[in-house]
C-alpha distance (Angstrom), angle and dihedral (degrees) to the residues before:
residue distance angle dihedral
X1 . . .
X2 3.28 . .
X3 4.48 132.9 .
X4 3.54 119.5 -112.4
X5 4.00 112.9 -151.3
X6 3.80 109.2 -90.0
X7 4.12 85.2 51.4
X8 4.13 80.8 56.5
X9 3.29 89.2 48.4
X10 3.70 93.0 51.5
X11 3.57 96.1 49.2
X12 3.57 96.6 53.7
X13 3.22 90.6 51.5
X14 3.81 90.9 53.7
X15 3.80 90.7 45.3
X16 4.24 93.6 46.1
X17 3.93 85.5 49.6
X18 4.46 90.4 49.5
X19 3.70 84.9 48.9
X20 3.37 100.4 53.6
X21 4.02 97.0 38.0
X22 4.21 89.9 46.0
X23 3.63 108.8 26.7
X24 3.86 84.6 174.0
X25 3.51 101.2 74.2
X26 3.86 103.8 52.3
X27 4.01 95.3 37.9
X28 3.34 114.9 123.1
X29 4.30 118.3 -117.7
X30 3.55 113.7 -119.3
X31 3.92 112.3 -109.6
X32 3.85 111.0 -106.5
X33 4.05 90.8 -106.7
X34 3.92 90.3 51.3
X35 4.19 86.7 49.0
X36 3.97 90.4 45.9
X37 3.98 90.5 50.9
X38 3.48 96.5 43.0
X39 3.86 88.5 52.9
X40 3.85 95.5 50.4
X41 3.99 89.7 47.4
X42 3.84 83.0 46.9
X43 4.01 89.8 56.1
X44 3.50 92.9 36.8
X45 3.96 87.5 53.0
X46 3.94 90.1 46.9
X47 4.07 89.8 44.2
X48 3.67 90.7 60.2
X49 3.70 102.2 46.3
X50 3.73 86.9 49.4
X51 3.90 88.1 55.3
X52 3.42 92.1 46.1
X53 3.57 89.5 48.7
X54 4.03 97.9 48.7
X55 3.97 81.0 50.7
X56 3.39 90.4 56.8
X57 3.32 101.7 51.8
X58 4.07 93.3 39.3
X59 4.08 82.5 61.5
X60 3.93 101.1 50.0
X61 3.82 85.0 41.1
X62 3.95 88.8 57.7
X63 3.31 94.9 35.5
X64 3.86 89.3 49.0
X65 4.15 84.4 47.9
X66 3.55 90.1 58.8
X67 3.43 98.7 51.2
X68 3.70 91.4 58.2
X69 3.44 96.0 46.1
X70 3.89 94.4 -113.8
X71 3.76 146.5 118.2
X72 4.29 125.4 -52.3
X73 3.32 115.9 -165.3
X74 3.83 129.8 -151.1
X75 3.92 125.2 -159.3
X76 3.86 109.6 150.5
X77 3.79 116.5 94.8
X78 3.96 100.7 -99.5
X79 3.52 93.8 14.3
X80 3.95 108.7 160.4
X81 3.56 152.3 -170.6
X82 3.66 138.3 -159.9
X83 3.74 102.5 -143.4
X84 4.37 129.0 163.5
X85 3.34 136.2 -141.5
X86 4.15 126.3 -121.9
X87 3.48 91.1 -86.7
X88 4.00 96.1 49.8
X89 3.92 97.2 -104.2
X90 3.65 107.9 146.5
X91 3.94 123.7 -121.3
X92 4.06 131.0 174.8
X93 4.63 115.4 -139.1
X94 3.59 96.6 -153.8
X95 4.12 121.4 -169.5
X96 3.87 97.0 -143.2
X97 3.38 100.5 170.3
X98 4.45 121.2 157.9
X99 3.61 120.3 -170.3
X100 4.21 106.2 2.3
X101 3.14 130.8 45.3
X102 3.88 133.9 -109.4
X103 3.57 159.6 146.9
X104 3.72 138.1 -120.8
X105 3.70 132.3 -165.1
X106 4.17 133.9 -140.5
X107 3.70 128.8 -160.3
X108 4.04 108.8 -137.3
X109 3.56 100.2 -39.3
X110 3.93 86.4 -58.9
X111 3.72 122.5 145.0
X112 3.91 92.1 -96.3
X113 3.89 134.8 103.9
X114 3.18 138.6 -173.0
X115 4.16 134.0 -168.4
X116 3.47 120.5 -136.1
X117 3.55 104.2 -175.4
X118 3.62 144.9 80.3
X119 3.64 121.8 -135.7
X120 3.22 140.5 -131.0
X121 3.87 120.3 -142.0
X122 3.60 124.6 -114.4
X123 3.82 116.6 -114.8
X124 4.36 90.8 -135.7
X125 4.20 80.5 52.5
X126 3.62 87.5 -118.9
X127 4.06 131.5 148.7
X128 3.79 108.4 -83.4
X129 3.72 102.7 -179.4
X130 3.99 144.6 26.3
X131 3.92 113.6 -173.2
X132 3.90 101.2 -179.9
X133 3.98 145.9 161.2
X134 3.86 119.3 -138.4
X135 3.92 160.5 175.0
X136 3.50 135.7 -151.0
X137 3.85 115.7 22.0
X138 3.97 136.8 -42.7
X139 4.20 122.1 167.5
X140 3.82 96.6 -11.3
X141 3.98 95.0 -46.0
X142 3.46 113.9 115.5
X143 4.34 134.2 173.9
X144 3.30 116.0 -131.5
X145 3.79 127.9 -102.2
X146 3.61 88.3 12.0
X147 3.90 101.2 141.8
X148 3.96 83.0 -146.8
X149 2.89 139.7 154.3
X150 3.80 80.6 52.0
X151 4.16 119.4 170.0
X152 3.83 115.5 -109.2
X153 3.31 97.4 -120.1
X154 3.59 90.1 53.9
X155 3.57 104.0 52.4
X156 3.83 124.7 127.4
X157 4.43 107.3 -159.9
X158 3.59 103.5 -52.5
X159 3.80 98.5 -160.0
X160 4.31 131.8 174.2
X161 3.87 130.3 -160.2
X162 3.79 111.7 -156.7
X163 3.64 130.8 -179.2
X164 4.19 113.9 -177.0
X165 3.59 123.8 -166.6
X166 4.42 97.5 -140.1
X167 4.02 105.0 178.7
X168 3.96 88.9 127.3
X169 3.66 144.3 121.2
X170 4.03 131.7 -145.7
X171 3.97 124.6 58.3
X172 4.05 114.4 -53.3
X173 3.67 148.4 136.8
X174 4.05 132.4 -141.6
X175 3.60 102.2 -142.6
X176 4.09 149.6 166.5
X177 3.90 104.1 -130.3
X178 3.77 110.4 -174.4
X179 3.78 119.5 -177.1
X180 3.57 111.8 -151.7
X181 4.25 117.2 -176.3
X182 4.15 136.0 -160.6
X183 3.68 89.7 -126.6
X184 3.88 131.6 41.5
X185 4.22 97.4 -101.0
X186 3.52 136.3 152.4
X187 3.54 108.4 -157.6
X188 4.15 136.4 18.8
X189 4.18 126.7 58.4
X190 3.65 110.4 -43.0
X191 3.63 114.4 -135.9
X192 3.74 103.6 -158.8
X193 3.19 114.0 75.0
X194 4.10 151.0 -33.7
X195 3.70 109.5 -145.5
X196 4.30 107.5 -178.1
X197 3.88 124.3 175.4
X198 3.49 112.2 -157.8
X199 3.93 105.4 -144.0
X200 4.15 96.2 175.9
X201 4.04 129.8 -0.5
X202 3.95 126.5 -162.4
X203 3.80 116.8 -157.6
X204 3.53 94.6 -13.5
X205 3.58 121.7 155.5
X206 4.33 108.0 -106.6
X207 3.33 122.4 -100.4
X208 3.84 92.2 -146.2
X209 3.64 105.7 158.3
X210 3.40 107.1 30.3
X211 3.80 125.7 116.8
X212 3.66 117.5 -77.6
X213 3.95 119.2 -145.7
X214 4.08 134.5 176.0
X215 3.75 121.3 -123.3
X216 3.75 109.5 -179.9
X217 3.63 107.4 -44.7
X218 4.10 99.5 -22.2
X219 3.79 138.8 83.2
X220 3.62 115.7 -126.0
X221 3.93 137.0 -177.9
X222 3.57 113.5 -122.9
X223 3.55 125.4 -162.7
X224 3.91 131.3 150.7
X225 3.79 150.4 166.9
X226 3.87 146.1 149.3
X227 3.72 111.5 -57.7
X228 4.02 112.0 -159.2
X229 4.05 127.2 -165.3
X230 3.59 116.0 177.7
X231 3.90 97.7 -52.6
X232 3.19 103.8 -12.3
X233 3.24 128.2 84.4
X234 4.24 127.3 175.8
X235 4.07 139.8 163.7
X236 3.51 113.6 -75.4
X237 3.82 110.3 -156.6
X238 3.77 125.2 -172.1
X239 3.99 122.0 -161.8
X240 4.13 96.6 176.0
X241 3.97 104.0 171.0
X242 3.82 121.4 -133.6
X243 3.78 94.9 -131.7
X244 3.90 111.8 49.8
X245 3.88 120.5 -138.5
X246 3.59 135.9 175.4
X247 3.51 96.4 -144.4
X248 3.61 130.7 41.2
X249 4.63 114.4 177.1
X250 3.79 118.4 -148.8
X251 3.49 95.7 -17.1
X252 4.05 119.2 -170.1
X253 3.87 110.3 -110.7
X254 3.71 88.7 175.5
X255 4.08 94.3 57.3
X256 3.79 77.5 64.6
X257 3.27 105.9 49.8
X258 3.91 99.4 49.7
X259 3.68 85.0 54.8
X260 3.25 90.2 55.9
X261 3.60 83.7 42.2
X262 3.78 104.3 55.5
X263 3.68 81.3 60.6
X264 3.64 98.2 59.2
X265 4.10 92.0 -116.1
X266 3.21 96.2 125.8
X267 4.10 131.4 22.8
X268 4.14 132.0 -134.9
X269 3.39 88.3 -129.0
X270 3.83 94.2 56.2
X271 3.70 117.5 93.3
X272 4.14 133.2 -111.0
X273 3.78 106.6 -127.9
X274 3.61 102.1 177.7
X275 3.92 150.9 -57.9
X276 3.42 123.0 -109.0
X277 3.64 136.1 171.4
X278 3.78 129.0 -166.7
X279 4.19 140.1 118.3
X280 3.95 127.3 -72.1
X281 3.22 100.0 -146.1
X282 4.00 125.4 -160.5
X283 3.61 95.0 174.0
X284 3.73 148.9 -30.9
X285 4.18 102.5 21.4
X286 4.04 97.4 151.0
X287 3.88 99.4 147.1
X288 3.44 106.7 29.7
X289 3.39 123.4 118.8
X290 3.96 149.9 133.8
X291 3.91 121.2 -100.2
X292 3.59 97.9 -165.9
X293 3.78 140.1 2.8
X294 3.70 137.3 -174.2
X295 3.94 135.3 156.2
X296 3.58 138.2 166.6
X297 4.14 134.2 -176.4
């Protein structure tokens, strides 16, 4: 039998008022790829918070550390710290490791570090970690009241103190790296340069044969050429002194650069980003570690 209009009418009207009171039994299911994306985003959601949480807690734990006077440790690749020195200058510890995993160690907040891992080597024989201390600015972290990045031409004596701890096994270096850029920046790949001084080496291959220069009272290695990473390419320049130490006190960072300098590797217009100091680490490296730290520009 069939409706005429005003029993449409009346239906509707019946329907639109069911609707309204039970919005449950006319809504629509979700299609199986909505559900499936609304689950990931759902994980995703719950992945973050739990990372933020774990952060969280890692921070009131160091923070807690430090009030005691005892021992933070760092895990997470580029895990850092802000710690200071006796004096109050400020200083980040920063858990840069690649392609293995680790953990370093920090004494009170105290420009110290210590790794607590072993290694394992990478099968393309490349770097896999680089647990270091520094000042001035690297990848959007920056000390404070570092007066870096500073230009070349502008700089006053940038100096460092650094005192490593080097009772370890494996493949590694203890070494300045200084980032220098074309343009003042404060985080991204500089493209300058990449001035390293090599202080002590463990089962490193020689570097018999290369050229032999002085910087103040010391004979170093040198050796450079153009580094390249994706797009980016820059002048990587290697100061690796004959006679290892594991200490070196106020030394010069600007003899350095105008050697490097004098061979047109890096510019006075170019900019100082920072100085760090820390271990490239092949493999093995459990021990190492750096006592003290301190650098100015």
């Amino acid at each position: 039998m069939g409706y005429g209009a005003p029993h449409r009418r009346r239906i509707l009207v019946i329907l639109t008022a069911l609707a309204a009171a039970f919005p449950a039994l006319v809504a629509v299911a979700p299609s199986a790829g909505s559900a499936t994306a609304h689950a990931a985003a759902n994980r995703a959601a719950a992945n973050r918070a739990a990372a933020n949480r774990a952060a969280a807690n890692r921070a009131a734990a160091n923070r807690a550390a430090a009030r005691r006077g005892s021992t933070i440790m760092l895990c997470n690749k580029g895990d850092h710290i802000a710690v200071q020195s006796r004096a109050g200058r400020s200083f980040i510890v920063r858990n840069d490791w690649f392609r293995s995993p680790g953990c370093l160690t920090n004494w009170a907040l105290r420009t110290n570090f210590r790794v607590r891992t072993s290694y394992r080597a990478e099968p393309r024989g490349r770097v896999v970690s680089f647990p270091d201390i520094f000042r001035g600015c690297a990848w959007g972290l920056c000390t404070a009241n570092s007066k870096m990045p500073r230009q070349i031409s502008r700089l006053q004596s940038p100096q460092a103190t650094w005192r490593i701890r080097s009772r370890a096994g494996g493949r590694w270096n203890a070494a300045f790296d200084i980032w220098i850029s074309k343009h003042k920046m404060t985080n991204g790949q500089a493209e300058g340069a990449e001035l390293m001084i090599w202080i002590k080496v463990h089962d490193m291959p020689s570097a018999r044969g290369w050229p032999i220069v002085w910087v103040g009272h010391h004979r170093y290695h040198l050796l450079h050429w153009t580094a390249v990473n994706g797009n980016a390419s820059w002048n990587y320049i290697q100061f690796r002194r004959l006679h290892s130490t594991r200490g070196v006190r106020r030394l010069s960072i600007r003899r350095f650069i105008r050697k490097a300098e004098h061979r047109g590797l890096i510019k006075p217009w170019w900019w100082l980003d920072n100085i760090e100091a820390g271990f490239e680490i092949w493999w093995g490296g459990k021990g190492l570690g750096t006592a003290r730290f301190w650098a100015k520009q």
